[in-house]
C-alpha positions, 0 to 999 in steps of 0.5 A, spaced: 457 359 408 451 363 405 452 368 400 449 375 401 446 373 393 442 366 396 440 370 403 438 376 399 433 370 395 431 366 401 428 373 404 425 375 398 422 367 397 420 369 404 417 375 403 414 373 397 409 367 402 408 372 407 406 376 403 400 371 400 398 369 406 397 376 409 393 379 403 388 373 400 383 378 400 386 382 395 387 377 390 384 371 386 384 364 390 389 362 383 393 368 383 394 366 391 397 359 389 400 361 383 404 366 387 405 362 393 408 356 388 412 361 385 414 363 391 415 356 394 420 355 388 424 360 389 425 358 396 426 350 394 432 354 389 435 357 394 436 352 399 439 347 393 443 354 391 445 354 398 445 345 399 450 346 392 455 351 395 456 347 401 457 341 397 463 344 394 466 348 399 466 341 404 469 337 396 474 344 397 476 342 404 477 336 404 481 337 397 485 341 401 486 336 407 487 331 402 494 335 399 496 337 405 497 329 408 499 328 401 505 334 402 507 331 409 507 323 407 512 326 401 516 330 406 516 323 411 518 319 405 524 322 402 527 324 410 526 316 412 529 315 404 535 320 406 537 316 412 537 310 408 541 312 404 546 315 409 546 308 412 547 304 406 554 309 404 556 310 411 557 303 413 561 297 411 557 292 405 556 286 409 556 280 403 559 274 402 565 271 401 564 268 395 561 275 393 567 278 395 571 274 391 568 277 385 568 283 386 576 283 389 576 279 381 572 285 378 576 291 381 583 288 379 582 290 372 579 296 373 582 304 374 581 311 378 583 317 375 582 324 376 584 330 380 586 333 387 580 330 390 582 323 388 589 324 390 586 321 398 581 316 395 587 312 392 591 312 397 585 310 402 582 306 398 589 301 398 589 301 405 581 301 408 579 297 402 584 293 400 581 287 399 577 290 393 581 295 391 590 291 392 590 290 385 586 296 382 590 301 378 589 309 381 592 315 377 590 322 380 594 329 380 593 334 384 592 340 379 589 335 374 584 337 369 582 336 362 586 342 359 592 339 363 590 332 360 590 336 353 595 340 353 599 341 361 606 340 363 608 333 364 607 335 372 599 336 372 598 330 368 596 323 370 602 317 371 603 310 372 609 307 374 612 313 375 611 315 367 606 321 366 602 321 359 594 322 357 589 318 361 588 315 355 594 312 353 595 310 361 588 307 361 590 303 355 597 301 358 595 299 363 590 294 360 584 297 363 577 293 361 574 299 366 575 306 369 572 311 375 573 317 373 572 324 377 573 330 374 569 336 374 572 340 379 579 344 376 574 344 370 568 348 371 572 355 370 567 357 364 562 354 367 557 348 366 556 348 360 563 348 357 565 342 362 561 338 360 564 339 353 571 338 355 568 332 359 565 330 353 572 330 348 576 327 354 570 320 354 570 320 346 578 320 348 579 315 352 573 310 348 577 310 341 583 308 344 580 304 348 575 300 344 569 296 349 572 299 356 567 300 361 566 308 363 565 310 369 563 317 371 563 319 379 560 325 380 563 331 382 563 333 389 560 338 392 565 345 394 564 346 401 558 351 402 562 358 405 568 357 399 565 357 393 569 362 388 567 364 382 564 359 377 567 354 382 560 353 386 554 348 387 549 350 383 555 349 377 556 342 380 549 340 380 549 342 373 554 338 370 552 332 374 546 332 371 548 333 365 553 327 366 548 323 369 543 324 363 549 322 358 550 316 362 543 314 361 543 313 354 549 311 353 551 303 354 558 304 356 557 309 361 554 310 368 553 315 373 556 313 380 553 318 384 558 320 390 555 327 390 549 327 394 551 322 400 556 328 402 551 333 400 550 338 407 544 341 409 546 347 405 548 342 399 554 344 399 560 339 402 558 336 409 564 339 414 563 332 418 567 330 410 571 336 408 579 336 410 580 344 409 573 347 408 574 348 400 573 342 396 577 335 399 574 330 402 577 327 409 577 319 410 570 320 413 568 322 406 572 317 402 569 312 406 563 313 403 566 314 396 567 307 397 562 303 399 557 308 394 562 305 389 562 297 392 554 299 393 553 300 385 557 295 382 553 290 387 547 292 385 549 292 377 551 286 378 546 283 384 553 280 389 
């Protein structure tokens, strides 16, 4: 596009020549060239102004085609990323028998803890999975959170073989070497930042009691989206998750299992295909995922 300033100095520049050319006798033989170069020159500098402006325009363009395919590729890449994923912790692991051996091995001194949410898993796991799970130790109450683990009546606690008591004693009754926990959603009444803390005493907690155990925290699940209550909401979940997940990676007894993201909807709240009652629980869908999310991450830790 030609500005008004460099049409302005092309007609001027035109002008100028005309002007030469028509009056040569009005003025001296070098007066004439030293007009009509002057008057070449600002027409040379004109175009090259003009020359100059479409160069930058046509580098802006293409900039902006360029970051627009840029856009679209990202967009391509995390949708074909989304599907891989669904794809990893919706459908059974394939692996071999001998690797199954050992993760059947591996899970046999390993624990689940945690509340209401965990209560179906325990049980399904069992009987879906029980090939990897028959002998892994499973403790979860309903109404579970770390105030009851703390402080609760013995019916809001955790038990095992029937005898309630606080996570880390049963962890180390038990003789756990490893433990999942998932917590976080009886626990966010005073938002993220207190749940974090009360997470963070209960992991402490269970360390000292349980010198060299393996910790491993599973993300809270998301709330179903048109339920979401008070400080029991997606955006607190999201935020402890982070915060758990940036403890765990600085910590080398702790890791982060996210079970959170593959039952996420649209929205980022529960996906109903996952969701028992439209509030917080999962159905058999949903722990089917929670298990091969699980089964998934410790292949991979361990390369089975």
């Amino acid at each position: 596009m030609i500005t008004l300033r460099i049409k302005r100095a092309l007609a001027f520049a035109a002008l100028a020549t005309a002007v030469v050319i028509a009056t040569p006798g009005k003025v001296s033989a070098a007066d004439a060239a030293t007009e009509a170069a002057a008057a070449y020159n600002a027409q040379q500098a004109a175009i090259a102004a003009v020359q100059a402006q479409q160069a930058a325009l046509a580098q802006q363009q293409a900039a902006t085609v360029q970051a627009q395919q840029a856009a679209l590729a990202q967009q391509q890449a995390e949708a074909q990323a989304a599907v891989a994923q669904q794809q990893v912790v919706t459908q059974p692991q394939v692996a071999s028998p001998l690797a199954d051996q050992m993760l059947a091995a591996w899970f046999s001194d390993a624990g689940f803890v945690g509340n209401s949410v965990s209560v179906g898993f325990a049980s399904y796991a069992k009987k879906q999975y029980g090939n990897y799970f028959a002998n892994t130790t499973m403790m979860a109450k309903e109404s579970y959170s770390f105030r009851n683990d703390a402080k609760g009546k013995d019916k809001y606690k955790i038990s095992l073989n029937g005898q309630p008591g606080r996570a880390k004693d049963l962890i180390a009754r038990a003789g756990l070497k490893k433990v999942f926990i998932n917590m976080g959603t009886n626990d966010l009444w005073g938002g993220a930042d207190s749940a974090y803390a009360a997470y963070v005493d209960y992991i402490n907690e269970i360390r000292a009691t349980n010198p060299g155990i393996l910790i491993f925290i599973e993300a809270t699940t998301p709330v179903y989206a048109s339920s979401e209550k008070d400080a029991l909401n997606n955006k607190n979940i999201d935020a402890l998750n982070a915060k758990m997940a940036a403890l765990c990676a600085t910590s080398p007894d702790l890791f982060f299992v996210d079970i959170n993201t593959p039952m996420k909807d649209a929205k980022g709240g529960l996906n109903p295909a996952y969701c028992s009652d439209k509030f917080v629980h999962v159905n058999n869908a949903g722990y089917s995922v929670w298990a091969n999310t699980v089964l998934q991450y410790v292949r991979t830790m361990y390369g089975l």
